[in-house]
C-alpha positions in Angstrom: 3.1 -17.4 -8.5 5.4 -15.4 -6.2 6.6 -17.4 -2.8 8.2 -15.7 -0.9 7.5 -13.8 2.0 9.0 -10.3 1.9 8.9 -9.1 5.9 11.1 -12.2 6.7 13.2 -12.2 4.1 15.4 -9.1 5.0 17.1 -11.2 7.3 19.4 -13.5 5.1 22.9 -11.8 4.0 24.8 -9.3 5.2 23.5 -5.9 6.6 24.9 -2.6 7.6 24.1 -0.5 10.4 22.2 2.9 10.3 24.1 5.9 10.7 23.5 6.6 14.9 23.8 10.7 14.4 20.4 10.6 11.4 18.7 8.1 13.7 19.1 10.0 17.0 17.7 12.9 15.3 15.0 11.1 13.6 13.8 9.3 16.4 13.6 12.6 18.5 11.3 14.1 15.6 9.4 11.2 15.2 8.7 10.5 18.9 7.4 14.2 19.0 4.9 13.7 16.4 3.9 10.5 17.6 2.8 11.6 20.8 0.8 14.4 19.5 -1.0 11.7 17.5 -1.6 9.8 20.5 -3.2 13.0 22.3 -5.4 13.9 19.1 -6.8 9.8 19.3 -7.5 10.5 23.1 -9.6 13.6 21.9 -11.9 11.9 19.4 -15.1 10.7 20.0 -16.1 7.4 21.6 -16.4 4.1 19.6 -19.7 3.4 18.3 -21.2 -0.1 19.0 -22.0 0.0 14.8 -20.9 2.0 12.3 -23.8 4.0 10.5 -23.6 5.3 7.6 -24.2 9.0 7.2 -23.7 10.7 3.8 -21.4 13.6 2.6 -21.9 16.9 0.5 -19.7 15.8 -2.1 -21.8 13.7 -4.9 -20.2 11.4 -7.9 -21.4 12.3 -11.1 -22.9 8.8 -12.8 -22.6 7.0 -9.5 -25.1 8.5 -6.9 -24.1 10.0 -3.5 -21.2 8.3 -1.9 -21.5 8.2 1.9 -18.6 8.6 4.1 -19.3 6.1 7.5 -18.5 7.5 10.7 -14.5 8.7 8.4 -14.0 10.7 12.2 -14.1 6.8 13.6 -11.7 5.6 11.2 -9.4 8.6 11.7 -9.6 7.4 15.3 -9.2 4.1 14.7 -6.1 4.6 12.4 -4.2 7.4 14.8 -4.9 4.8 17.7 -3.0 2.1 15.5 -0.7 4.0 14.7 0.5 4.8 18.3 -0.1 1.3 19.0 2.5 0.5 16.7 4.8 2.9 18.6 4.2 1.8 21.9 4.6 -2.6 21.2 7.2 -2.4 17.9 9.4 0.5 18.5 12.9 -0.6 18.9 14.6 2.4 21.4 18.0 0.8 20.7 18.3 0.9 17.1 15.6 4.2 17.3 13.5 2.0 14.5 10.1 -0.5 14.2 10.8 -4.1 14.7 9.8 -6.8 12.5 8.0 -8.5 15.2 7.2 -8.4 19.0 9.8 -8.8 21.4 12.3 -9.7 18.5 15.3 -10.8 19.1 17.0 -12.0 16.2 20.4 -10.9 14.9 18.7 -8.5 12.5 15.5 -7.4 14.1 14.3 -4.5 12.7 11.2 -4.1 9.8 12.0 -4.5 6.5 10.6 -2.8 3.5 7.5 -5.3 3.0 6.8 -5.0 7.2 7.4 -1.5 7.1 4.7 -0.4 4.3 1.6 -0.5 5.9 2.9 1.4 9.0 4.1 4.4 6.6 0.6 4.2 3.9 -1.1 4.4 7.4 0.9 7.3 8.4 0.4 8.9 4.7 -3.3 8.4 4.8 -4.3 10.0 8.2 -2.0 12.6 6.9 -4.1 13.2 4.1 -7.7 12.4 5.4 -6.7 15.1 8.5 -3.8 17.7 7.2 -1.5 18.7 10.5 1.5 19.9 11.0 1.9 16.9 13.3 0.7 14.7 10.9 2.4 16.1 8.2 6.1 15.5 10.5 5.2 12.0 10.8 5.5 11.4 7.6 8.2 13.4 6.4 10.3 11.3 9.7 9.3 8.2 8.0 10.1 9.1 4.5 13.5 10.7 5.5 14.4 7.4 7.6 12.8 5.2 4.8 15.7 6.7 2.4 18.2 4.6 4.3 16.8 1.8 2.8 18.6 2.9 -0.5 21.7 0.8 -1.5 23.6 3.3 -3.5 25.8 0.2 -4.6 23.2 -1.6 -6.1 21.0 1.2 -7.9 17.9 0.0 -5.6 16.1 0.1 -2.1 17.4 -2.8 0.1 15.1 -4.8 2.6 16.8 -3.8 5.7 18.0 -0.3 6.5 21.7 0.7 5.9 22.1 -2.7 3.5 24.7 -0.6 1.2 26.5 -3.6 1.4 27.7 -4.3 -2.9 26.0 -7.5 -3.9 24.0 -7.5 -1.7 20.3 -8.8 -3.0 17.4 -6.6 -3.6 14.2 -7.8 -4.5 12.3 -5.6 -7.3 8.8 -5.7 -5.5 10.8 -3.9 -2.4 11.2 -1.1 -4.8 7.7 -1.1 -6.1 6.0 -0.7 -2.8 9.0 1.5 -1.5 8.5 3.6 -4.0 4.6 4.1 -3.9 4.8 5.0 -0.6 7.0 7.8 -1.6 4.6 9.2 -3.7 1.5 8.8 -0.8 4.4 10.6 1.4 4.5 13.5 -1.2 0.7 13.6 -1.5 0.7 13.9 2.2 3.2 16.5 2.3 3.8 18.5 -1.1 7.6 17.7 -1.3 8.5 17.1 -4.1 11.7 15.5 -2.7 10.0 12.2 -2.2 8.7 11.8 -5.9 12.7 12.4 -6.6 13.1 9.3 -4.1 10.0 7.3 -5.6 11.6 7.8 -9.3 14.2 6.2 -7.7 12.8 3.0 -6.9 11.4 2.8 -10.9 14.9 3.3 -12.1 16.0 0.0 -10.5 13.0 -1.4 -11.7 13.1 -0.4 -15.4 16.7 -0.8 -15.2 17.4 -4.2 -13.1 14.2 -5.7 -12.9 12.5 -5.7 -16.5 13.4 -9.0 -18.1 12.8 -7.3 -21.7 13.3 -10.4 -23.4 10.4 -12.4 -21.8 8.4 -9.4 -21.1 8.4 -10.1 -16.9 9.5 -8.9 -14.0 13.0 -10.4 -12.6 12.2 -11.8 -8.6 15.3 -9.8 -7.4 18.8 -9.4 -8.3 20.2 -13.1 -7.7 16.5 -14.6 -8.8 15.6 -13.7 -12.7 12.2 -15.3 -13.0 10.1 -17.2 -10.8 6.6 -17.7 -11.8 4.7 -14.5 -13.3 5.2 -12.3 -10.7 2.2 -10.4 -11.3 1.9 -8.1 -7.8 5.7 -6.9 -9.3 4.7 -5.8 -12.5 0.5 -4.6 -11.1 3.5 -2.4 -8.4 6.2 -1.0 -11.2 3.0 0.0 -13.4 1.3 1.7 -10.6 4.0 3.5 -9.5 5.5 4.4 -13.2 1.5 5.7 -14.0 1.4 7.7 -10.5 4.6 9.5 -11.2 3.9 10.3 -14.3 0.8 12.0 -13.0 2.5 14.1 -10.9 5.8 15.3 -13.0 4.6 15.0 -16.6 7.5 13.1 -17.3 7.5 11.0 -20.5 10.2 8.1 -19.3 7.7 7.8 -16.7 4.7 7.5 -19.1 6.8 5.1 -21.1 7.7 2.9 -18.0 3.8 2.9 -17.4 2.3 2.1 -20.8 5.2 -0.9 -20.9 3.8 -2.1 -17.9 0.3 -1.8 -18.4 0.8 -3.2 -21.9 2.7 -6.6 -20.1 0.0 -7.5 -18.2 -2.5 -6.9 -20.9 -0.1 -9.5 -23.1 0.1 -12.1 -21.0 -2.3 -12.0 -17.9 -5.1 -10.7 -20.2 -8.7 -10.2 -18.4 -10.7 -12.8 -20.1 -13.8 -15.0 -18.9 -11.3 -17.1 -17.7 -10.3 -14.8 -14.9 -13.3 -12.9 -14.2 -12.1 -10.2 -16.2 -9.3 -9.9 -13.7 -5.8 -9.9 -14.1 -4.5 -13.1 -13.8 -2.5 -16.0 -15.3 -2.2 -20.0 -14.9 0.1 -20.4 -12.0 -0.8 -17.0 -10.6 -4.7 -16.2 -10.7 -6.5 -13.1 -9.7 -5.1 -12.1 -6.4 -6.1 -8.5 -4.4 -2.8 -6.8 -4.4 -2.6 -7.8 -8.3 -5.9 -5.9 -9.6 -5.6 -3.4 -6.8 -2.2 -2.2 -8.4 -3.5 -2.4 -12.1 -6.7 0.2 -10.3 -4.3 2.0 -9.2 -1.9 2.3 -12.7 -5.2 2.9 -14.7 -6.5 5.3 -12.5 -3.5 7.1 -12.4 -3.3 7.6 -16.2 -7.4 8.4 -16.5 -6.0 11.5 -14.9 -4.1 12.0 -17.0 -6.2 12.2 -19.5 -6.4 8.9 -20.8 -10.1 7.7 -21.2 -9.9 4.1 -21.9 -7.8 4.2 -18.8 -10.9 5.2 -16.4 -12.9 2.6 -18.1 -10.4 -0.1 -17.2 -9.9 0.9 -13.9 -13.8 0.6 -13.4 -14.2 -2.0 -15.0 -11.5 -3.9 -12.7 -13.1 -3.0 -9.7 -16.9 -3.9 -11.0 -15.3 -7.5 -11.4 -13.2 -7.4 -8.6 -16.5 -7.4 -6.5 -18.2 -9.7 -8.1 -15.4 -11.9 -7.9 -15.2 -11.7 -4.5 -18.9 -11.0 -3.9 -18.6 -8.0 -2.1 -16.6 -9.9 1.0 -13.2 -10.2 2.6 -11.5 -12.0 0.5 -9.3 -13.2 3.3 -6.4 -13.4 1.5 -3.5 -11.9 3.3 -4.3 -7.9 5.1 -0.9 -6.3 3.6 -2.1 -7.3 0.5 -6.2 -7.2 0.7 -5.3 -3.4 2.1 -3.4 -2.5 -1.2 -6.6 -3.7 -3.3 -8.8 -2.0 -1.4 -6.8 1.8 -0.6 -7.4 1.9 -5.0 -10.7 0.6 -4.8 -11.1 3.7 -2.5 -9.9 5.7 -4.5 -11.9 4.4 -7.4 -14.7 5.3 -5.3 -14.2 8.5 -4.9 -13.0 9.5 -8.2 -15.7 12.0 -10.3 -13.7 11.8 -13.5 -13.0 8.0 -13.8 -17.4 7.6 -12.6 -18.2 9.8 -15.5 -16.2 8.3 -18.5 -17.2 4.5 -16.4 -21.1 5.8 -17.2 -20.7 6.8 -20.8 -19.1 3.7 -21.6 -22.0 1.8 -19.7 -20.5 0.4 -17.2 -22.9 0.3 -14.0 -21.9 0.1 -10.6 -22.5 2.4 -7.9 -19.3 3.9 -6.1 -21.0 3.4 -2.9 -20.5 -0.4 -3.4 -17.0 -0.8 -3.5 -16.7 2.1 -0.7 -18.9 -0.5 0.9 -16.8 -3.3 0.4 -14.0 -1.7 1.8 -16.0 -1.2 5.3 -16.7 -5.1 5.7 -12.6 -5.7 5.3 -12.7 -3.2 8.2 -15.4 -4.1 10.1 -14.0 -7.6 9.7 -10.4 -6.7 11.0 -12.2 -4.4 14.3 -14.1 -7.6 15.0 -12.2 -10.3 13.8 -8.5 -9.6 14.2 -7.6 -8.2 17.4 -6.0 -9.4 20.6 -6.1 -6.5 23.4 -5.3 -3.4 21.5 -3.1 -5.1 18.5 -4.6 -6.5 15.4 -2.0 -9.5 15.2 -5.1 -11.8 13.4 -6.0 -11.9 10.1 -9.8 -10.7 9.1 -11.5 -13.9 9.4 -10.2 -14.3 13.4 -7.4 -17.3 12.3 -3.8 -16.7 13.6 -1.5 -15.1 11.5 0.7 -18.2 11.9 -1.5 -20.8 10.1 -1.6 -18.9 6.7 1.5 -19.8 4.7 3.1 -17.4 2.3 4.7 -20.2 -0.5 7.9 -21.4 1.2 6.7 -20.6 5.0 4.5 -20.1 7.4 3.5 -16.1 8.5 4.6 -15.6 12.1 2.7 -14.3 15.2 3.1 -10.3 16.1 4.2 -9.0 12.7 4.5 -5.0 12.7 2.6 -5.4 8.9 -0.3 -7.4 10.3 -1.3 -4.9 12.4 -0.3 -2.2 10.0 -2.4 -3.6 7.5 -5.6 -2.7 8.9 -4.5 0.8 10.3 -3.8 1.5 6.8 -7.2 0.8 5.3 -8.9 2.4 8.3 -6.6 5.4 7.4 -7.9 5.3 3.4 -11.8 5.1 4.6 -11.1 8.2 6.6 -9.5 10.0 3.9 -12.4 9.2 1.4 -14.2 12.7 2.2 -11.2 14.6 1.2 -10.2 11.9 -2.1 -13.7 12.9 -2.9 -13.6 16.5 -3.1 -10.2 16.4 -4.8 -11.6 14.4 -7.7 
């Protein structure tokens, strides 16, 4: 089971400094955009005391109506996160997001794993609410997030302007990195950041599949430690989703390699629940969320068996779980539950889940997702930050393997922006499927 914790671990080694002419720029554009945020959150409606459910016109063939809950309080809720991040984590000095509040270390800006959540935030408000000034606040944060690229090494480096030869690169970095270049295309309809997502899965299929054992390599000084299934559930997502949006057969072959790993070795069986999952790494949220997401990804493409997976993931995901929090960690219970979203809303993968007979209304796992959320609004915050995890405990008594998550991490708040952002983006996932 993987041990580390990737928002800290940017830190070790040597690091180079962003280019100050890009940033200046950068920052200028992205400061714009955020305060046009900030006024559209001012203008929405007041919180509601509970969220009721009200349905939309949009109906799921096999799965019943799917209702859309108060999406216009999650949009609020997510642009308010997002320009809380701004105001507490912006570093005006190096014109970039720290890793945590007030830090002061040596290297203190976000790294790849911190910085995620923040940009699938930014992707998803962009997609549940199309704006110009939405749409610039992504494209800032994809432009900036190609710094992270270590033309030396072939790969996206933890901390931006690593270009430094040798220096290490962990292959998850690249998976996450690159799916958010994808959700930054989707948001914006350049094509650009699929070229910079490709990139990220020609590290992997180059540097980080161990062909001979059939895994995932932990980074470029670490070949294998432990299964290293959120890796492999990442590279196959990410392979399947550009392949769904270029046609490209090296990225269909990356996927079915992928797909067909896990299916090898972390097999769903009774013994997992059905679930992905293997004996030092069991069923974990970011793992099946990722497999959703690589099987959903090639049911659109017209791969049947794949919508049936992918459903029948998320019926035993729930049950798993029993339809609550699972509490795990948020960056990684929002990845699980942004597919399950999208599982949700997805006509094509209901239908061919329904004529293989497998039963489960979309309107459950969309409801699933809204506990995590409610959980996180009640749960999680101090003042106007969400620096808690879900079930209220501080962020620094969960350990991550080696060490112990610390207090005011940019990705624990992020984490629930995000999948506030993904519930408000379901009415338009919905009428796109």
């Amino acid at each position: 089971m993987s041990t580390h914790l990737p928002g800290d671990r940017g830190r070790r080694g040597r690091r180079g400094r962003v280019r100050v002419g890009r940033i200046v720029a950068w920052s200028a554009a992205l400061m714009a955009v955020i305060a046009a945020i900030v006024v559209f959150a001012l203008n929405q409606t007041g919180s509601r005391a509970h969220l009721e459910a009200r349905p939309s016109t949009g109906r799921l063939a096999g799965g019943g109506a799917l209702h859309a809950a108060r999406s216009d309080r999650y949009l609020r809720l997510a642009t308010q996160g997002i320009a809380t991040a701004r105001a507490f984590w912006w570093n005006p000095e190096h014109a970039w997001f720290n890793d945590r509040l007030n830090d002061t270390d040596q290297y203190p800006l976000g790294t790849i794993w911190t910085l995620f959540p923040l940009w699938e935030a930014m992707s998803g408000v962009a997609i549940a609410e199309p704006s110009p000034a939405h749409s610039d606040a992504v494209r800032s944060v994809a432009d900036f997030a190609e710094t992270y690229f270590n033309h030396a090494m072939g790969g996206y480096g933890p901390y931006p302007g690593s270009h430094t030869p040798g220096d290490e690169i962990w292959v998850d970095d690249n998976a996450w990195w690159g799916l958010a270049f994808v959700d930054a295309y989707r948001a914006t309809h350049e094509r650009r950041y699929l070229d910079d997502a490709a990139l990220a899965l020609r590290f992997i299929d180059t540097r980080g599949w161990d062909a001979a054992h059939q895994r995932m390599r932990w980074s470029t000084r670490v070949a294998n430690k432990g299964s290293n299934l959120e890796t492999l559930g990442g590279a196959a997502a990410l392979a399947a989703e550009l392949y769904e949006h270029t046609g490209r057969t090296q990225f269909l072959a990356s996927a079915r390699r992928y797909i067909g790993a896990a299916d090898a070795f972390a097999t769903p069986s009774g013994k997992n629940g059905w679930l992905y999952g293997t004996r030092d790494e069991p069923p974990l949220t970011y793992i099946e969320g990722t497999m959703i997401g690589a099987q959903l990804a090639m049911c659109h493409t017209g791969a049947s068996r794949a919508c049936a997976a992918a459903w029948s993931l998320g019926m035993h995901a729930l049950k798993r779980w029993n339809a609550r929090d699972p509490f795990y960690k948020p960056p990684a219970d929002t990845i699980m539950f942004r597919y399950m979203l999208q599982l949700a809303a997805d006509k094509r993968a209901a239908r061919e889940a329904t004529r293989r007979h497998i039963r489960i209304a979309p309107t459950a796992l969309y409801d699933w997702a809204r506990v995590a959320a409610e959980d996180a609004v009640r749960n999680a915050r101090v003042g106007e930050l969400y620096v808690k995890f879900w079930d209220g405990s501080a962020a620094a008594k969960h350990r991550d393997g080696y060490r112990s998550y610390r207090y005011g991490q940019l990705m624990t708040h992020a984490a629930p922006v995000a999948l506030f952002a993904w519930l408000a983006a379901v009415p338009r996932l919905q009428s796109a499927g």
